[in-house]
N, C-alpha and C positions, 0 to 999 in steps of 0.2 A: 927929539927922539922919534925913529920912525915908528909908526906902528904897522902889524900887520894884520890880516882879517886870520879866521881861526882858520879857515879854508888854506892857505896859504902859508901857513905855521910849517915847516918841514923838521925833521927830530935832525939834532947833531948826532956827536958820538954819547951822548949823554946814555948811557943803555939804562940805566936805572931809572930812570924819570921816563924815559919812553918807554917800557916796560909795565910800568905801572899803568900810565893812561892807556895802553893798547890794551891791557888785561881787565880792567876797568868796564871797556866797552864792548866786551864780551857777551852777548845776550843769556846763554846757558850756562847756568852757574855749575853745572857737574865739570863741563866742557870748560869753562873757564878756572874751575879748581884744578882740573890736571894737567892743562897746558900751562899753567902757572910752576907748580913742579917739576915739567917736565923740558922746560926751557934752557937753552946750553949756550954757551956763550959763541961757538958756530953761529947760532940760530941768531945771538941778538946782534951780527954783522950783517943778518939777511933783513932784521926791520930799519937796521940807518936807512935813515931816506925816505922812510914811509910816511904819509902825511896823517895826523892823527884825526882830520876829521873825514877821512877817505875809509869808510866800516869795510868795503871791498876789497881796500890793499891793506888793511889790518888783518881781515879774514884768511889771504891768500899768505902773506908774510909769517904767521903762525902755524898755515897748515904746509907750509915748508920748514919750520923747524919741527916739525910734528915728524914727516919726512925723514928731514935730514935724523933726527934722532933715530927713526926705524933703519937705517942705515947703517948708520954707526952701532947699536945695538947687533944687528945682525954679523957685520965682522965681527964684534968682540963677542958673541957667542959660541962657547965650547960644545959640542954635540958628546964629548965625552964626559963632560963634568957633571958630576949626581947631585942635585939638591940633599941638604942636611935632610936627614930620617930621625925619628923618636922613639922611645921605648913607651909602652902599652898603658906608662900612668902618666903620658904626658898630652896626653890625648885632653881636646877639651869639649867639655862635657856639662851642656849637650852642646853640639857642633853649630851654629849661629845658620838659621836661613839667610839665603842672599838672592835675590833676584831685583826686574825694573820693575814687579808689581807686590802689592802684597800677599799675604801668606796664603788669606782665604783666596786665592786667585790660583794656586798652584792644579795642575794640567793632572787629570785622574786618566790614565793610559792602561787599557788591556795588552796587558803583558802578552797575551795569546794569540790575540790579533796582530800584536806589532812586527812590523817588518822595515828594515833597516836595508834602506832605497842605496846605490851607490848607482855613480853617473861620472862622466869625462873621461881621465886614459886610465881608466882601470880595465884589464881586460876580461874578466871575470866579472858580470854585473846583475848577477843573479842575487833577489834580495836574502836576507839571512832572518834567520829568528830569532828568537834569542834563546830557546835553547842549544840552537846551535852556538852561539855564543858561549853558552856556557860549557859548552861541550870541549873549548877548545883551552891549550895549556891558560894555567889563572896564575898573575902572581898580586901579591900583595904588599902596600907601602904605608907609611907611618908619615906623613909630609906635611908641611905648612901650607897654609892656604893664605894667599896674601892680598887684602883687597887695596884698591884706589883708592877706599874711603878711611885708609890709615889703621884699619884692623888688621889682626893677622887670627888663625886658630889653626888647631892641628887634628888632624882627621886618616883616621884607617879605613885605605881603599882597596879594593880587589877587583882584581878582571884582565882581561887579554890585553899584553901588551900590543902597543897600535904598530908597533916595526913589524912585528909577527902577523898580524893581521893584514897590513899593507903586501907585504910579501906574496900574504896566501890568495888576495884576490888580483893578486899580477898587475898592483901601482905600477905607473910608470914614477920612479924612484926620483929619475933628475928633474923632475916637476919642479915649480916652485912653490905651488901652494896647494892646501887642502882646506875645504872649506864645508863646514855643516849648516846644514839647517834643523830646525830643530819644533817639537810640538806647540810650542810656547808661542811660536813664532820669530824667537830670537834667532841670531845667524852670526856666523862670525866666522874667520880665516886666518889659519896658520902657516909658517913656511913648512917647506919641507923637512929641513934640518932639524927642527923639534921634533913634528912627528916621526923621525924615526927614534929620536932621543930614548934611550932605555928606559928612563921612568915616566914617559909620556904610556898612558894606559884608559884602554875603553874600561872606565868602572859599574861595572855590575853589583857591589856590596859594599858597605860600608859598614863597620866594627865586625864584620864575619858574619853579619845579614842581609839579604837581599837589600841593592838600593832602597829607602823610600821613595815616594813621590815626594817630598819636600826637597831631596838633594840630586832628583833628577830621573826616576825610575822611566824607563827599563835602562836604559843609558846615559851616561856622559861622558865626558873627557877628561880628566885628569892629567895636569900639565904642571905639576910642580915647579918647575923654570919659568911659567907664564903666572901673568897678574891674574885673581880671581874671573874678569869679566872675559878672559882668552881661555876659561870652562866650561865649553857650553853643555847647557842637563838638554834630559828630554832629545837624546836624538834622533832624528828620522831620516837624514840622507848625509849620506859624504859623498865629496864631487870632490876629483883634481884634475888640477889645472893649470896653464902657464897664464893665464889672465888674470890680474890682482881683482879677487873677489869684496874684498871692504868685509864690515861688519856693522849690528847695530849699533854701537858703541863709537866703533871708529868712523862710523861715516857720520857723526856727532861731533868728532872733532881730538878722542880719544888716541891717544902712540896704537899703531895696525901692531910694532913687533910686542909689544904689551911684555918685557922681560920682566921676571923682577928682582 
């Protein structure tokens, strides 16, 4: 029988067995928990062939089905389809912190001070405050929050819808991406197609009181169609753009269209 060195091992059509040791050798187990989920049988035609002790073309082979799924995600997203809404006792209480650090770490911002930076094809780029912010039409939603790490909670938010907003500082609309940064230092990018999505909303309150600093004061994003980490709090600039921005997350190895 011949043998061969592990170098030299290549995967048949076996997708289950090679699936397992390519996920295996994953070094970031966050990164390794949700491309393991988020894996489609497209994606396991793209590692036939891959050599399992090649971390390089393991690495590269998974952040093409990472890819290929932000793809296909994006055709099959409805820009008019509403995420389910709740009624007022189904709210959960209290609403779960989430962020990459923990709670005592959370970003103490003067609201007074703050100014909400915009940059790229916006043609209006004068910063805003937030009372101006608040100044302008507010609506409020009842939505599930749904994380990667298999929680879900539901949470009452308010604040200027982001279509409305994109409109008022003259977006260029056929962009493809908008992309924040944020106090925390978190950062992340969305398509366009959500942000204009009707219950995508810059949240300024939650339960009918100003944000806290724990779920992102003076701002965040509320994206009901998006996974919890495509939420970024604490925000300080929006930039669009036709150049795929990444995110902390995604450039970890995270789906960039993060649906859920």
């Amino acid at each position: 029988m011949k043998l061969f060195k592990k170098r030299d091992i290549v995967i048949p059509g076996d997708g289950a067995a090679m699936l397992a040791d390519s996920i295996a050798r994953i070094a970031q187990p966050s990164r390794r928990a949700f491309l393991q989920r988020s894996l489609t049988l497209g994606g396991l035609s793209l590692l036939t062939g891959c050599s399992i002790g090649d971390q390089g073309s393991i690495d590269q082979a998974l952040t093409g089905i990472s890819r290929f799924n932000d793809r296909m995600q994006g055709l099959l997203f409805d820009p008019t389809r509403l995420a389910p809404t709740y009624p007022d006792s189904m709210i959960t209480r209290p609403f779960p912190f989430n962020a990459y650090y923990d709670e005592d770490e959370i970003r103490e911002i003067d609201g007074g001070d703050w100014r909400l930076e915009l940059s790229g094809l916006v043609a209006q780029r004068k910063p805003w405050t937030l009372a101006q912010l608040r100044a302008m039409p507010q609506q409020s939603q009842i939505t599930r929050h749904i994380c990667v790490e298999g929680w879900s909670a539901i949470g009452k938010w308010g604040g200027v819808p982001f279509a409305h907003f994109l409109r008022q500082v003259g977006a260029d609309l056929s962009a493809k991406y908008v992309g924040f940064k944020c106090a925390d230092d978190y950062f992340t990018s969305i398509d366009m197609a959500t942000a204009l999505h009707p219950q995508t909303l810059m949240a300024l309150t939650y339960d009918g009181q100003p944000l806290p600093p724990r779920y992102g004061f003076p701002m965040k994003l509320r994206i009901p169609t998006k996974l919890g980490y495509k939420n970024p709090k604490h925000i300080q600039a929006i930039f669009v753009t036709n150049t795929y921005p990444g995110g902390y997350w995604e450039d970890q190895g995270y789906n960039w269209f993060g649906g859920s």
